[in-house]
C-alpha positions, 0 to 999 in steps of 0.5 A, a space after each residue: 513763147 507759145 505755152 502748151 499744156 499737158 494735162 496727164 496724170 503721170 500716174 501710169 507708163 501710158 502719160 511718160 511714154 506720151 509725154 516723151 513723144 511730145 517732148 521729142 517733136 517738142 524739141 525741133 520748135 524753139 519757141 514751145 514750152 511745155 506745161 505738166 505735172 511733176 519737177 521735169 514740166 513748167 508747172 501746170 496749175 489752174 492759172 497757168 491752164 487758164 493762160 495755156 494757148 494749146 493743150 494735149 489731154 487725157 480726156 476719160 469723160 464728157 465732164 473733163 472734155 467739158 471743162 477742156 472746151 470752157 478753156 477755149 483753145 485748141 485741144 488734141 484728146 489721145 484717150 477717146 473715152 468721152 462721147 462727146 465729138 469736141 476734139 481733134 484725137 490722136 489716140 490707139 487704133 482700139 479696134 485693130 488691138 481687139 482684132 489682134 487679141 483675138 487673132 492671138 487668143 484664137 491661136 492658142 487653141 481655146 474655143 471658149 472666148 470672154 472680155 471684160 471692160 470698161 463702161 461707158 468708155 469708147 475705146 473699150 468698147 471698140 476693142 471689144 468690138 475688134 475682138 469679137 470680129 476677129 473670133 467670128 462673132 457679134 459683141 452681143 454673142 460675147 461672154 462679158 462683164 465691165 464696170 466703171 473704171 474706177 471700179 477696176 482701179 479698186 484691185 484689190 476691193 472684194 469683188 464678189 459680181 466678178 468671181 459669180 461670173 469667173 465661175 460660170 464661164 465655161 473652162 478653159 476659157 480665154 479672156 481678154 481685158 480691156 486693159 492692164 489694170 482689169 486683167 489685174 483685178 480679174 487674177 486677184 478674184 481667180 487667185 480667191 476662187 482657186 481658178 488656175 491660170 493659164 490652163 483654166 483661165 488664160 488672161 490678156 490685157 492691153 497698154 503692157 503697164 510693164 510694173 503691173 504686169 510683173 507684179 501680178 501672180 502670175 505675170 499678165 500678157 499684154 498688148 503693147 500700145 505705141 504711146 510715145 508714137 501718140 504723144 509725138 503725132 499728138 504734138 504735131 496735130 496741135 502744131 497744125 491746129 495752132 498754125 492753121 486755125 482750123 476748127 475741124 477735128 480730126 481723128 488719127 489712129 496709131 497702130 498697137 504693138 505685138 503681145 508682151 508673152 507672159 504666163 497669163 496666156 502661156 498654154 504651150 504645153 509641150 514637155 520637151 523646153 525646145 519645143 515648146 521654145 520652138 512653137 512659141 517662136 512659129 506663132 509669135 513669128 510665122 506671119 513675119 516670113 520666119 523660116 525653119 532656120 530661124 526657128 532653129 537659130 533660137 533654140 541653139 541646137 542642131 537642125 537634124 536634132 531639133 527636127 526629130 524631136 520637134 516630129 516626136 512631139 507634134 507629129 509634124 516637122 517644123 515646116 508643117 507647123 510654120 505652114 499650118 500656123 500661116 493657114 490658121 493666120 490666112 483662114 481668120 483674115 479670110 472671114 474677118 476682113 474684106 482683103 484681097 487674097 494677094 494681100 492675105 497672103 503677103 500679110 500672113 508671110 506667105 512668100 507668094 500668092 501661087 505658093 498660098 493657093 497651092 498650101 491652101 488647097 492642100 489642106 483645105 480641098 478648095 481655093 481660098 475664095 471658095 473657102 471664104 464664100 463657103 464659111 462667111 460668118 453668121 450674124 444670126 446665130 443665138 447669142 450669148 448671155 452677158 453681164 
């Protein structure tokens, strides 16, 4: 019986959606048996480590990836938070899910743009690295504050660097945190400051902690990540390992989810509940070939009645907004990626390349590669201060 230990907290919903994953590919070898915290595991103590012949872990510094290695055998990390390059890795694309959360945050309409982390941790870093791409800026040019991990888990700890820096950002502001439990402790310190969130403050966070997020006032918006998918691919990774011998670490990224809308990011601010239903719909869905019906669909009312309100209240009709939301989605690709058009296009739901050009330069008076050309991104503008 080949022992395969997991070396999870089972604190949080990111270590059970793991772990159902390794639990799923556990079930097709017969010959697994899976060591772990709590009653539903063989018990994972330190003896029973110490006889482990392949683990899966949680590694958040050099100590911990340290004491993996002492043990021996094969490792497959699926946090990414140490520096040292020990282990094979199944974890978060963390860079996708920044440049996801500022394609989200930019389509809310702010121009003002924050991040707060962790330190000393990959996985933050890359994200913060993905958001700044997505919004046309450097990391350095970004509006920051980040702390040990430990320090964010003291949530409800008086934070008095935190709220001094809440209160010099420029407002409205949208701030995205590296994770659930930083965009908790960033409403805690804006509920003390009196800072109104969304509409001064709008809060995004990372791995959708579905408990977390509800609990806290108001409710976060979060970017789901796809941990059952990790757990899985991390049990087929240590397979191979065992199975080949081999010493080469690997790295496999797994892609995150869509935004979890809550009220943290909620700033549609349209009166009218079906229009305000009805845009929310357009930018969550217009990449996704969404058409004027469907958008109708979901409100339940009438196309001709939907239509004139819709025009009463943003001046344009439902297909204008789906057009110009396709557009903003073309333009930000455009500057932060190195696709071709005929890609951009299919990605952001245009239904053909033609048809794009012919959208493009309508709005825009140029093609989509001369607008590319004409607005690349300056790396050397000034640069922000930051904490």
């Amino acid at each position: 019986m080949i022992q395969i230990g997991l070396k999870l907290r089972f604190q949080d919903g990111y270590d059970m959606a793991v772990a159902n994953g390794v639990v799923r590919y556990a079930k097709k070898k017969s010959g697994w048996q899976l060591r772990g915290q709590g009653p539903w595991f063989f018990p994972l103590d330190s003896d029973s480590l110490s006889n482990c012949d392949a683990l899966i872990a949680r590694i958040e510094d050099d100590e911990q990836a340290l004491a993996c290695a002492a043990l021996g055998i094969p490792v497959v990390d699926i946090a990414g938070a140490s520096s040292l390059k020990m282990f094979s890795q199944v974890r978060n694309d963390d860079y996708e899910t920044g440049v996801r959360a500022g394609r989200y945050l930019h389509a809310l309409g702010n121009k003002n743009y924050a991040w707060c982390g962790v330190d000393g941790v990959h996985w933050a870093r890359e994200r913060l690295i993905g958001f700044a791409s997505a919004i046309g800026k450097s990391s350095e040019q970004i509006l920051r504050f980040s702390r040990p991990l430990s320090w964010w888990r003291q949530i409800y700890d008086d934070s008095p660097q935190l709220e001094s820096w809440l209160l010099s950002l420029p407002k409205p502001i949208s701030l995205f945190c590296s994770n659930d439990l930083s965009a908790m402790k960033v409403e805690v310190a804006a509920q003390n400051l009196g800072l109104h969130i969304p509409t001064e403050l709008t809060v995004l966070g990372v791995d959708n902690e579905t408990l977390l997020c509800e609990l806290a006032t108001p409710s976060i918006s979060s970017i789901q990540t796809n941990c059952e998918m990790i757990g899985y691919q991390a049990a087929a990774m240590l397979d191979s390992l065992l199975e080949s011998k081999s010493k080469t670490v690997r790295i496999q990224r797994i892609a995150s989810g869509a935004v979890t809308e809550r009220e943290s990011t909620a700033l549609i601010s349209e009166k009218d509940p079906l229009v305000a239903k009805a845009l929310r719909t357009i930018r969550d869905e217009a990449s996704h070939g969404i058409s004027v019906a469907d958008v109708v669909d979901r409100t339940k009312v009438s196309r001709r009645n939907l239509e004139m309100r819709f025009k009463r209240c943003r001046g344009k009709t439902l297909w204008e907004e789906i057009s110009d939301q396709r557009l903003l989605l073309a333009t930000l690709a455009l500057l932060h990626s190195r696709s071709p058009i005929a890609d951009i296009a299919r990605d952001c739901g245009f239904g053909s390349v033609h048809r794009f050009y012919t959208l493009f330069k309508r709005k825009y008076g140029t093609t989509p590669s001369l607008w590319r050309k004409q607005n690349a991104v300056d790396e050397s503008s000034p640069k922000h201060p930051s904490m």
